[in-house]
C-alpha positions in Angstrom: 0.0 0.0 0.0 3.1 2.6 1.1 4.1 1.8 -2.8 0.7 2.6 -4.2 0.5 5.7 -2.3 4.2 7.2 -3.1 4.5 6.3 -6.7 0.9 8.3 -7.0 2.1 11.2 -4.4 5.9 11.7 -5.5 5.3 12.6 -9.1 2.6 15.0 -7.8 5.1 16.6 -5.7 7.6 17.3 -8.0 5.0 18.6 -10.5 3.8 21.2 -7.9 7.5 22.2 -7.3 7.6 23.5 -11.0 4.9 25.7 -10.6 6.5 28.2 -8.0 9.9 28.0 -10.2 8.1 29.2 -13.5 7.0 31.5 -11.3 10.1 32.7 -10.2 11.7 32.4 -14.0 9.1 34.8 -15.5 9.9 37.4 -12.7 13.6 37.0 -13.4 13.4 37.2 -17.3 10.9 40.6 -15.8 13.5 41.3 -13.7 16.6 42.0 -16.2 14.2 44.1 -18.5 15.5 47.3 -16.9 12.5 48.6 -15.3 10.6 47.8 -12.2 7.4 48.1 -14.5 7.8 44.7 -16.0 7.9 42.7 -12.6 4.7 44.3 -11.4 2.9 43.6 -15.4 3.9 40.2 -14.6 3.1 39.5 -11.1 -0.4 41.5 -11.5 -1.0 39.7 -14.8 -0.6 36.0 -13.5 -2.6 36.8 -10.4 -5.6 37.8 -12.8 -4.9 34.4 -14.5 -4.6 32.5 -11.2 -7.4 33.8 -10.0 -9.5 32.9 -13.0 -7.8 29.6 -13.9 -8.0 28.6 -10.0 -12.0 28.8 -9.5 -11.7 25.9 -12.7 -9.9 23.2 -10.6 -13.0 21.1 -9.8 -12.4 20.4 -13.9 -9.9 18.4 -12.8 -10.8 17.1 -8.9 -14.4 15.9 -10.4 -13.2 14.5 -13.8 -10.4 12.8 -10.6 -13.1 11.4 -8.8 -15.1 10.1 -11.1 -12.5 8.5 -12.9 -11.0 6.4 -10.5 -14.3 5.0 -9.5 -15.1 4.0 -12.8 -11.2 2.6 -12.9 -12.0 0.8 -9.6 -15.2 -0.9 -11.3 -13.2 -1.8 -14.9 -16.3 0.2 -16.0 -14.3 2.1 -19.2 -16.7 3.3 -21.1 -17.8 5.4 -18.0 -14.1 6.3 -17.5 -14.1 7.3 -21.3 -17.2 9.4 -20.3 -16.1 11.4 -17.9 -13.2 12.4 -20.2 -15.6 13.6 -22.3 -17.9 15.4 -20.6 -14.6 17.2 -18.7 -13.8 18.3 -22.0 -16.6 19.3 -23.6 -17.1 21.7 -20.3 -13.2 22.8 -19.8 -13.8 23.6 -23.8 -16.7 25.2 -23.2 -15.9 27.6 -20.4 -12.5 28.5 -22.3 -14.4 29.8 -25.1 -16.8 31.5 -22.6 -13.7 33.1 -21.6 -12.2 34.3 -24.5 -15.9 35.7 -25.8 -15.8 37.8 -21.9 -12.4 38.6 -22.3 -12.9 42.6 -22.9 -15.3 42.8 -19.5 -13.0 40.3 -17.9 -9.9 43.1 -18.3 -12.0 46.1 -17.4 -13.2 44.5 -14.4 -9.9 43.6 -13.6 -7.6 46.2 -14.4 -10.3 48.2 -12.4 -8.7 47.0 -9.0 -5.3 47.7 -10.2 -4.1 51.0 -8.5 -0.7 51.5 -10.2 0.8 54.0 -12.7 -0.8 53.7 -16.2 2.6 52.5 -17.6 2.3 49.4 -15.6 -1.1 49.2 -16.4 -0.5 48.9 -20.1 2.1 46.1 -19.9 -0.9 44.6 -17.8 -3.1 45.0 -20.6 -0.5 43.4 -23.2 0.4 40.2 -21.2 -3.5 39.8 -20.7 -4.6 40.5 -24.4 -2.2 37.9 -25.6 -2.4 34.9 -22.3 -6.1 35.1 -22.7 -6.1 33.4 -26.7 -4.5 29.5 -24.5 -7.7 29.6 -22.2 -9.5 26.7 -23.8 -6.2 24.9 -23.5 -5.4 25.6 -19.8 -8.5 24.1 -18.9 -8.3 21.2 -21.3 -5.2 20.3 -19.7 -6.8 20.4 -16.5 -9.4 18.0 -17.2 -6.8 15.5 -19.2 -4.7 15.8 -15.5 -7.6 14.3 -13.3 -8.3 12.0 -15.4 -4.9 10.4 -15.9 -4.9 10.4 -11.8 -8.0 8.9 -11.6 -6.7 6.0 -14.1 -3.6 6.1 -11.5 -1.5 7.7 -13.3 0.6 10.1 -12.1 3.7 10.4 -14.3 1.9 11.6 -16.8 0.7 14.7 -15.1 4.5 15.5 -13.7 5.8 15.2 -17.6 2.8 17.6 -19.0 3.6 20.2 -15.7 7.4 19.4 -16.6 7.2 19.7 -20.4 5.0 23.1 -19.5 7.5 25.0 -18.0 10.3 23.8 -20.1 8.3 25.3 -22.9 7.3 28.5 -20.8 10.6 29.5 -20.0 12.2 28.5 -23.6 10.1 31.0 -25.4 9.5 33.5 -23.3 13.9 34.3 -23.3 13.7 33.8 -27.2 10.9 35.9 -27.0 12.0 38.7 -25.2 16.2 38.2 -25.7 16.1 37.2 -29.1 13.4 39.3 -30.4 13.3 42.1 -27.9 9.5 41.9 -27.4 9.7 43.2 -23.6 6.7 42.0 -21.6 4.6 40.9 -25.1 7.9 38.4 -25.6 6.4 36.6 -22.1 3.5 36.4 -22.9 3.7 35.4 -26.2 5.8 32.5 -24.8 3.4 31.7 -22.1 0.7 31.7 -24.2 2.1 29.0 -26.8 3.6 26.8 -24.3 0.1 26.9 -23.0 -1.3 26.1 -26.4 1.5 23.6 -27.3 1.6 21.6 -24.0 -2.2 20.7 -24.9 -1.3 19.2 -28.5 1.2 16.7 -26.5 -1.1 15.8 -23.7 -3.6 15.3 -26.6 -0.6 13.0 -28.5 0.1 11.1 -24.5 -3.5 10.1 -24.4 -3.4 8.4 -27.9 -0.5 6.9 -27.3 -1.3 5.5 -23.7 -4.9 5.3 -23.8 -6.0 5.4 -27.2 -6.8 2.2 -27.3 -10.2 2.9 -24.8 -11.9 4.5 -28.0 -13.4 1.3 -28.7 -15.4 2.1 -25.4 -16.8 5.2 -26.4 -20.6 5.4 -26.7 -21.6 8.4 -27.8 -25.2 7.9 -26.3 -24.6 7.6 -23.3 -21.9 10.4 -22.7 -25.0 12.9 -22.4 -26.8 10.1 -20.2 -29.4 12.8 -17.8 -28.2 11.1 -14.6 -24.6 11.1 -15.2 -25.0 14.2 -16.5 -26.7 16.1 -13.1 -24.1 14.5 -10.9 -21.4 15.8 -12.8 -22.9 19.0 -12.7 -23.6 18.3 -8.6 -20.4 17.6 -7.7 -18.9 20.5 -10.1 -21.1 22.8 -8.5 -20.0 21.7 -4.5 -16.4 21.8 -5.6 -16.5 25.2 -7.4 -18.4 26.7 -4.1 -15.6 25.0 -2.1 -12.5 26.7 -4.5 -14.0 29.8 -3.9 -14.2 29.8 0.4 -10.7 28.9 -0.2 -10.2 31.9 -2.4 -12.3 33.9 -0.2 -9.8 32.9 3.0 -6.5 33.9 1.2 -7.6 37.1 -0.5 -8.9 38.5 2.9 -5.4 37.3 4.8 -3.8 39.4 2.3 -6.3 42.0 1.8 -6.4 42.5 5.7 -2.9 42.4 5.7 -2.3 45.6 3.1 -4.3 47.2 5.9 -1.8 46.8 9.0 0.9 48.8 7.0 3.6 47.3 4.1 5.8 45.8 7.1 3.6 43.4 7.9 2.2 42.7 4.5 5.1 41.7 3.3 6.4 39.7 6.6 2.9 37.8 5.7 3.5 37.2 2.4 6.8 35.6 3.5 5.4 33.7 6.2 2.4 32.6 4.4 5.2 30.8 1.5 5.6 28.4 4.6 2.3 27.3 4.0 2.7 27.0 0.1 5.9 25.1 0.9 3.9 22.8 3.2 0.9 22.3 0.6 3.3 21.1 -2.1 4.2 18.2 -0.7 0.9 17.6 1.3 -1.0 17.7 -2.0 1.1 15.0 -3.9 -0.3 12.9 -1.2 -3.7 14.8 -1.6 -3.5 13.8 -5.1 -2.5 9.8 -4.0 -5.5 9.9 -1.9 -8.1 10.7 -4.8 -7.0 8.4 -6.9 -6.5 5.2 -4.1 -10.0 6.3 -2.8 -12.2 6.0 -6.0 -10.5 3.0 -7.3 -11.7 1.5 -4.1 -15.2 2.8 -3.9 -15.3 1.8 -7.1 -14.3 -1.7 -6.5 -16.2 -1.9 -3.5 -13.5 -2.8 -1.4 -13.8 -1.6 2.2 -11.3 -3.2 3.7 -8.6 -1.6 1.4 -10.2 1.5 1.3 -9.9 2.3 5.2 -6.4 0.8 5.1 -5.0 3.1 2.3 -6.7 5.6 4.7 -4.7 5.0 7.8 -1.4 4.7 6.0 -2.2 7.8 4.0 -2.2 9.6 7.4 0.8 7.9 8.6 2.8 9.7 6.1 0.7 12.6 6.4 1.7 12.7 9.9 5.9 12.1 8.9 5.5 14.8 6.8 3.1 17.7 8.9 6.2 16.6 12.0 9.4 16.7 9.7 8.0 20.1 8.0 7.2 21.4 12.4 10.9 20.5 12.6 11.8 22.6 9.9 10.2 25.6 10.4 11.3 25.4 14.3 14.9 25.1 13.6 15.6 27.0 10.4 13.1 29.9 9.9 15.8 32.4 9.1 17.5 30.1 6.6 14.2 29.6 4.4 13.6 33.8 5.0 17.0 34.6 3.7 16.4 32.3 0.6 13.1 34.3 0.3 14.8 37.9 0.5 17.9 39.7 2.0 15.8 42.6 3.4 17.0 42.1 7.0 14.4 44.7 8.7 11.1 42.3 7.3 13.1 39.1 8.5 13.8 40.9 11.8 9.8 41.7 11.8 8.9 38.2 11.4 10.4 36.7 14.2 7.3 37.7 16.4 5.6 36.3 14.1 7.5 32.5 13.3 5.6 30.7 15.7 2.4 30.2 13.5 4.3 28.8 10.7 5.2 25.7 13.0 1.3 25.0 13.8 0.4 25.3 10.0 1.6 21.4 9.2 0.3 20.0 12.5 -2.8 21.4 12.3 -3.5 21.3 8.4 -2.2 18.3 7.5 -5.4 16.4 8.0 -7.4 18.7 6.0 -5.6 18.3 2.7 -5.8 14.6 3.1 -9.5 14.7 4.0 -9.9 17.1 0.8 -7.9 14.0 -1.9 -9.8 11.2 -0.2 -13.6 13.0 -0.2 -12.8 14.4 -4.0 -11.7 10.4 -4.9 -15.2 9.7 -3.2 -17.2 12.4 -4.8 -18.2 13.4 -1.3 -18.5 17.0 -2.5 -21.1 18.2 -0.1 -19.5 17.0 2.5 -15.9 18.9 1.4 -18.3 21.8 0.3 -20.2 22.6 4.2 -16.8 21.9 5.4 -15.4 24.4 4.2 -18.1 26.5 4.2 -18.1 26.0 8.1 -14.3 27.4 8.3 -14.5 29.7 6.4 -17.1 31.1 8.3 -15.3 30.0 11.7 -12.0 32.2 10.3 -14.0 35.2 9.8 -15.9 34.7 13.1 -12.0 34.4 14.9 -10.6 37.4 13.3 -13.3 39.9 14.2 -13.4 38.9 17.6 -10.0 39.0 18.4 -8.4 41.7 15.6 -8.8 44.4 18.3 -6.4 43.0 20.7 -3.9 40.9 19.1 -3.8 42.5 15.5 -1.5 41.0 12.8 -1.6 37.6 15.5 -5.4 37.7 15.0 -5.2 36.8 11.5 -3.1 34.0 12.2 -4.5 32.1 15.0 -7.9 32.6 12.7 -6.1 30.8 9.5 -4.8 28.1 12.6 -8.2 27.6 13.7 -9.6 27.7 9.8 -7.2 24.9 8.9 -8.1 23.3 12.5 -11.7 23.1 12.0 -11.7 21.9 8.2 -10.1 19.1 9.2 -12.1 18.2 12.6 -15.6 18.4 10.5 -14.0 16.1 7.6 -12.8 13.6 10.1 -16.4 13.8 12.0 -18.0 13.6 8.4 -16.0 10.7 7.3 -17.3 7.7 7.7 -21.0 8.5 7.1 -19.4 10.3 3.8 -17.5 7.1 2.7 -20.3 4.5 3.8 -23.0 6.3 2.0 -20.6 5.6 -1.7 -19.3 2.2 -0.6 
C-alpha cells in the first residue's frame, strides 16, 4: 500500500514544485528588462490568470473522482465518459472566456491602483495569455483524469514539459526578439497552447486504445449528466471559500501597513511550501480512494486511509521540525531585506502550527474528492471559512497581525475536525 500511495504522491510533488519555479523564471526574465514596470505587469497579470484559472480546478478534482471510480469498477466506457464530458465543459468555459475577455480586463484592471505605464504592460500580457484559455483548462481536465486512471507520471511530464516550454520561449521571445513583456506572454501563451497538442498525443499513445469504449449515447446520459454538474457545482463553491480565506489574509494584511504585508507574504510561503508536498499525497488519496469505492472494497479502502495519514503525519512533523529550527535560513532564501526578517520573528511561531494542524485537511480534501463526497468537502469548508471570519473579528482588536493567524490556525483546525467527523457517514454512503 506505502508503494501505491508514493508512486501516486511523488510525481505529484515534484509537479507542484515547477509551478512556484516558472513562477520565479518569469519574474527574473521581468527582472533584467531594466525597469521595475515589467515585474509588477507580470506578477499582477498572473494573479488575474490564477485567479481565473484557479476557480476551474473542480475540472480536474471531479473529472479525478469520477474517474477512479469507474477505474475501480473496470467500468471504461464510464471512464471514457467522464473524459468527455470534462472536456466538452473545460472547452466550453474556455471559449466562454475568451468571448468575456474585454469585461474580464476592465473589471480587472479596475482594481489595479498603479501607474498607467504598468497598467499597459498589464493590458499586453492579458490581451495575448487570454487566446490559451481553452487549453489551460483542457489540460486540466486530461490531469484528473490520468490520476483517476492512476497515473501520475503523466501529469509530472505535461507540468514538466510546460514549464520547459514556458521559460524557452519566453527568453527567445524577449532576448532574441526584444518583445519586452509581449515576448512573455507570447511565450506563455504557446507553451500553454503547445503543452495541450502533446497531452492530446500522451493520451493516444497511452490510452487510445479505450476509443473502442466510447458510446456516444450515453456520454450525455441525464443522470450522469446532473451528478457531474452536482459535484462540479459543490467543488467550485468549495474553491472559492478557499479563495475567499487567502484574499482576505492578504487583503487584511495591506491594511496593517507594508511591514507586515510583506512579513505575511513571507510567512504565508511556509504554507505554500507545506501544501506542495501535502498535496502529492492529496492527489494519492483521490485516486487510491475511487479506485476502491469503485471496486467496493472496504477493507482496502480504510487501510490506504490510515497509511495515508501515517505519512501525512511524517511529513506535517518533519515540515514542524523545519520551520522550528531553520526559519531564518528559508527567510533569507526568500529575500535579504534584514528589517522584514527581523519583523517576522514575532511572528514565526504560527508557521510551526500550519503542518500540525492542516495536514489532515488536505488529506481529507484527496480522499472525499476520490469519493465524490462534494457536499460533504463543500459545508466543510463553508463551516471554516465562516469560523476564520468569526476568529478574526473577535480577536483583531487585541492581538492585531496575530489575530489573522490564529484565525487561518483555527480555519485549517476546523476543516479538518468536520472532515474527520463527516468521514465515515461520507465514505459508507458511496461504498
Amino acid at each position: 500500500m506505502d508503494r501505491k500511495i508514493f508512486r501516486l504522491a511523488l510525481p505529484n510533488i515534484i509537479s507542484n514544485i515547477t509551478v512556484p519555479l516558472l513562477g520565479m523564471i518569469d519574474l527574473a526574465i521581468a527582472g533584467h528588462l531594466g525597469s521595475v514596470i515589467y515585474i509588477g505587469a507580470i506578477a499582477l497579470g498572473s494573479n488575474i490568470f490564477n485567479m481565473i484559472y484557479w476557480n476551474f480546478g473542480f475540472l480536474r478534482m471531479s473529472t479525478s473522482g469520477f474517474t477512479a471510480q469507474a477505474y475501480g469498477s473496470r467500468n471504461f466506457g464510464e471512464a471514457m465518459n467522464v473524459l468527455l464530458r470534462a472536456l466538452i465543459v473545460a472547452i466550453g468555459f474556455g471559449l466562454i472566456i475568451l468571448l468575456l475577455q474585454v469585461p474580464i480586463e476592465k473589471i480587472a484592471i479596475n482594481f489595479i491602483k498603479s501607474g498607467p505605464d504598468t497598467i499597459e504592460n498589464v493590458q499586453f500580457y492579458f490581451r495575448i495569455c487570454i487566446w490559451s484559455a481553452p487549453m489551460v483548462l483542457g489540460v486540466y481536465a486530461f490531469n484528473g483524469w490520468f490520476i483517476g486512471m492512476q497515473n501520475a507520471k503523466t501529469p509530472m511530464v505535461i507540468a514538466i514539459v510546460n514549464n520547459v516550454l514556458n521559460i524557452v520561449l519566453s527568453f527567445i521571445f524577449v532576448f532574441g526578439f526584444d518583445m519586452k513583456i509581449k515576448g512573455i506572454a507570447l511565450g506563455t501563451m504557446l507553451s500553454q497552447i503547445i503543452t495541450f497538442v502533446i497531452t492530446v498525443t500522451f493520451w493516444f499513445r497511452y490510452y487510445g486504445r479505450l476509443n473502442k469504449y466510447i458510446n456516444i449515447s450515453t456520454i450525455f446520459n441525464v443522470e450522469a449528466l446532473k451528478l457531474f454538474s452536482k459535484v462540479n457545482s459543490d467543488v467550485f463553491v468549495r474553491t472559492f471559500m478557499i479563495t475567499l480565506v487567502t484574499t482576505f489574509f492578504t487583503f487584511a494584511s495591506s491594511g496593517m501597513g507594508d511591514t507586515i504585508l510583506a512579513v505575511n507574504a513571507l510567512l504565508m510561503q511556509f504554507f505554500a511550501l507545506f501544501s506542495y508536498f501535502m498535496d502529492g499525497f492529496a492527489y494519492a488519496g483521490e485516486a487510491l480512494t475511487g479506485r476502491y469505492i469503485g471496486a467496493r472494497n472496504h477493507a482496502l479502502l480504510w487501510f490506504m486511509i490510515k497509511r495515508l495519514f501515517f505519512w501525512g503525519f511524517i511529513v506535517s512533523a518533519a515540515s514542524a521540525v523545519l520551520y522550528i529550527f531553520f526559519p531564518n535560513q528559508i527567510l533569507q532564501i526568500l529575500t535579504d531585506n534584514q528589517d522584514v526578517i527581523e519583523a517576522t520573528k514575532s511572528f514565526t511561531f504560527w508557521t510551526i502550527l500550519i503542518p500540525i494542524t492542516g495536514f489532515a485537511a488536505f488529506l481529507w480534501d484527496g480522499i472525499f474528492i476520490g469519493a465524490t463526497a462534494s457536499k460533504e468537502m463543500r459545508n466543510a469548508m463553508i463551516l471554516s471559512a465562516l469560523s476564520f471570519f468569526v476568529c478574526y473579528y473577535t480577536t483583531k482588536s487585541f492581538l492585531g497581525n496575530n489575530a489573522l493567524w490564529l484565525s487561518f490556525i483555527f480555519y485549517l483546525s476546523v476543516r479538518g475536525l468536520i472532515q474527520t467527523i463527516w468521514a465515515k457517514k461520507a465514505l459508507r454512503v458511496r461504498e
